[in-house]
N, C-alpha and C positions, 0 to 999 in steps of 0.2 A: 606329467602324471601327478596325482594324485600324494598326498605326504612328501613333499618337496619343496616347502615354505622353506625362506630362508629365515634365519634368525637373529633378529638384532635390537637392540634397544630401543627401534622404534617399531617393533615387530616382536616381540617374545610370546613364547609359548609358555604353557604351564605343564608343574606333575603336582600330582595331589595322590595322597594318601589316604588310606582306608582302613583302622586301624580297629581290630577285634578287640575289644577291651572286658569282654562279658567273663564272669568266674571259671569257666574252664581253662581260660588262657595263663591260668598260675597249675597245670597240667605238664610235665616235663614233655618235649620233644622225643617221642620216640624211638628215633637213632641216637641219640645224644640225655639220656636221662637225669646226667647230672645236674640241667640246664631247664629251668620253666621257660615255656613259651613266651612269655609275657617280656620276660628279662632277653632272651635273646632277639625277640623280633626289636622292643627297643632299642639294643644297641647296631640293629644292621639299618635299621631307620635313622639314627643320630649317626654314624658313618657315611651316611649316603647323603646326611644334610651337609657335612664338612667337603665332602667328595664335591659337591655340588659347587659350594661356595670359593672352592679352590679352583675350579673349572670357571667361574665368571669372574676371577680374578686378572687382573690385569696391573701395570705398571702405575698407573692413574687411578686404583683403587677398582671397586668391584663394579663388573658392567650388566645392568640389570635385563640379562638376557632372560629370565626366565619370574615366573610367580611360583611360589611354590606351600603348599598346605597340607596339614598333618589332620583330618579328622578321624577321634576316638568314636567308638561305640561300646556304650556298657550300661552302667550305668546312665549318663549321660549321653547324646549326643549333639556334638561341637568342638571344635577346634583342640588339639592335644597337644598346642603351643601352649607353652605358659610364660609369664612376664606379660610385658611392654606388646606381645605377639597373639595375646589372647584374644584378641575384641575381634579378628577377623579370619575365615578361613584360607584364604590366597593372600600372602604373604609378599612382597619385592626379594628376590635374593639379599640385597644389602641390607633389609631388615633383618632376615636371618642371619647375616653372617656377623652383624653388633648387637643381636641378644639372644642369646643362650642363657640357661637359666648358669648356669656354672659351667667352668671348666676342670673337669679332675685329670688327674696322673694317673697312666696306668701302664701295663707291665705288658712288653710285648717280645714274643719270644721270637730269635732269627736267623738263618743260616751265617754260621760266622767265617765260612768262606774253606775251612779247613776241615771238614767235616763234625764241626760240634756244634752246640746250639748256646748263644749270648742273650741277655735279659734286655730289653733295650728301654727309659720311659716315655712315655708318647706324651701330648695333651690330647685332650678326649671332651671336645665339646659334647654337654647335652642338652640337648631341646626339646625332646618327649622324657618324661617318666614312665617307666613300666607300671601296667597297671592290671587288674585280675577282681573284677563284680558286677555283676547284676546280668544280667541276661543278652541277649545277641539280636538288637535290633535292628537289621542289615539295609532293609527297606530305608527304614528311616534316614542312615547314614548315605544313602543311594542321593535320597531327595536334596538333603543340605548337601552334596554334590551338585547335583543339578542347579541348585539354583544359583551356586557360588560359580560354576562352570561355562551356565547360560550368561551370567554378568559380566565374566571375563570374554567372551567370544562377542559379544555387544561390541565391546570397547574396542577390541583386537578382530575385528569379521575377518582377517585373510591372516590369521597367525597358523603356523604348524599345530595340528589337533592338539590339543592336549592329552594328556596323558590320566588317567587312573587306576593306581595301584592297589587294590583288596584285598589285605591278609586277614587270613581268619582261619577258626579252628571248624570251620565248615556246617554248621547245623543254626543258620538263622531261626531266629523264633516270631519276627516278623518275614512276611511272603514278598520278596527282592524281584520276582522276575518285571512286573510295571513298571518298575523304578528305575530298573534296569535298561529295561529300553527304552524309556523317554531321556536315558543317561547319552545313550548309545546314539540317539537319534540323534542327538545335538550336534553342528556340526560348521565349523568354517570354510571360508573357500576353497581349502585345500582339503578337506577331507572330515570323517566324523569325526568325534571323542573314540579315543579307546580306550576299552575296561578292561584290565588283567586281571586275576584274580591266582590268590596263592592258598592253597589250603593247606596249613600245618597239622601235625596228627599226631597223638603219643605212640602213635602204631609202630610197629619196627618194619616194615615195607619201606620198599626199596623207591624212592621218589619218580613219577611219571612228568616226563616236563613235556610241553606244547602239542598234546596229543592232538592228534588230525581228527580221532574217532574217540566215543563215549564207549567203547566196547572192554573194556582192557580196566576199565573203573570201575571199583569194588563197590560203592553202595550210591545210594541216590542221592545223600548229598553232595559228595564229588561229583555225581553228573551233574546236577544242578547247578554247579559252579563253573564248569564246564560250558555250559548251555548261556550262562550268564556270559560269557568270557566273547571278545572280538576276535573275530578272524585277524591272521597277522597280515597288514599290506603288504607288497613286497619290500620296500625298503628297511622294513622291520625282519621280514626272514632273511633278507641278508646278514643284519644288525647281531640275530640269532646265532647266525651259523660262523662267524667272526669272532663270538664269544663262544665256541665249543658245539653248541647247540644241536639235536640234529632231526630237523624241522620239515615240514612239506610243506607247499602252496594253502593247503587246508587246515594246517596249523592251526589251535588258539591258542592266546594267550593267558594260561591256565597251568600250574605245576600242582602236582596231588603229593601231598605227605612229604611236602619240606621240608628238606633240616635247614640248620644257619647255613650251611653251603651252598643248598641250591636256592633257596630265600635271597641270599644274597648276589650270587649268580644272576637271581629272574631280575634282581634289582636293578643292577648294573647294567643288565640289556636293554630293562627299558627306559631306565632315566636316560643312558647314553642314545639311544635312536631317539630320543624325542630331543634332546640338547647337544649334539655332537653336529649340529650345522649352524653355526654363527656364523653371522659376515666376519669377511677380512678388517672389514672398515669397524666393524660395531653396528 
């Protein structure tokens, strides 16, 4: 069947990011107001890049199962690694996991086992900056996809699809759907690319996750994104329902009005179905 490439360093798959960087995204989160959009999708993005790197870790150092890229849209669009990691959008894990721009301390709060809560401090690599200007070029960010997408599937023709992950505060001001599906079309011997897409919102509605139907979605740009968004294969709605999820065969890949919870929830599901199959061997 279909999405059941094995994964290994002479075979790795990619996830790649799609990162809303346009002036709304400095907009508070509207379950969570205390919190700009901008500031928290960066830190569930720089978490997922540590998650990652601790996942192709091994005894013998890090094993380069996976490419991995962060492209911005806002102002600019292009890669929203900075350093040593700029000059390209698909990345080696082992490059990410030796340059980060910094690493800071920070305070993480924990069940201390007794029923009270203990401060604990973590390191916190970061590798995007939060960022919040200029308008929501989504198309555009679609294509530098595509073309960083189609080079890595050259190279790799029978790797497990790759992955892309779309958060945005939903209202492109360039026209996504063409881009979208020559994104979508792309496709290895194991199956197509798939496109997720996350719409964060300052709304205070309640989060819709992997809706099957556009019926139930409050304005057209959530349909839109919707529409943009891949059906789940099946080994992804298992991937789903593993992590809580509660999905049907018609599923996409699409969450309406995330907070950091379910942002980081949709994260988790798909980084982990697209890199949660490495070989035994490597």
């Amino acid at each position: 069947m279909p999405y059941d490439a094995e994964i290994s360093r002479a075979n790795p798959t990619c996830v790649l990011f799609l990162l809303d960087q346009s002036g709304s995204m400095a907009e508070p989160f509207g379950q969570q107001p205390g919190k700009a959009k901008k500031d928290g999708v960066a830190d569930v993005i720089n978490k997922f890049l540590y998650d990652l790197v601790i996942k192709c870790s091994r005894d013998a150092g890090i094993y380069e199962y996976l490419r991995v890229g962060v492209i911005g849209y806002g102002v600019h669009v292009r890669s929203a690694l900075g350093g040593p990691l700029a000059g390209s959008v698909l990345q080696m894990i082992g490059a990410i996991a030796t340059n980060p721009l910094r690493v800071e301390q920070r305070t993480r709060r924990e069940d201390d086992g007794a029923g009270g809560v203990i401060e604990r401090k973590i390191k916190f690599p970061v590798w995007v900056e939060p960022m919040a200007n200029g308008k929501t070029p989504m198309a555009e960010a679609l294509n530098l996809a595509y073309e960083s997408i189609d080079a890595f599937i050259r190279e790799k023709p029978d790797c497990f699809p790759p992955v892309v992950i779309n958060i945005t505060d939903g209202i492109p001001t360039t026209e996504p759907r063409p881009a979208s599906e020559a994104l979508r079309a792309l496709k290895s011997s194991n199956g197509n690319v798939l496109l997720f897409n996350i719409h964060v919102s300052d709304k205070p509605d309640r989060p819709i996750e992997f809706p099957d139907a556009e019926t139930n979605l409050p304005d057209k740009f959530a349909k839109l994104l919707y529409r943009l968004s891949s059906t789940l294969p099946a080994p992804f709605v298992a991937a789903a329902q593993s992590e809580g999820f509660q999905v049907s065969p018609q599923s996409r890949g699409f969450v309406f009005n995330g907070d950091l919870v379910s942002v980081a929830r949709f994260i988790s599901f798909g980084t982990r179905a697209a890199q949660d199959r490495p070989s035994p061997t490597g």
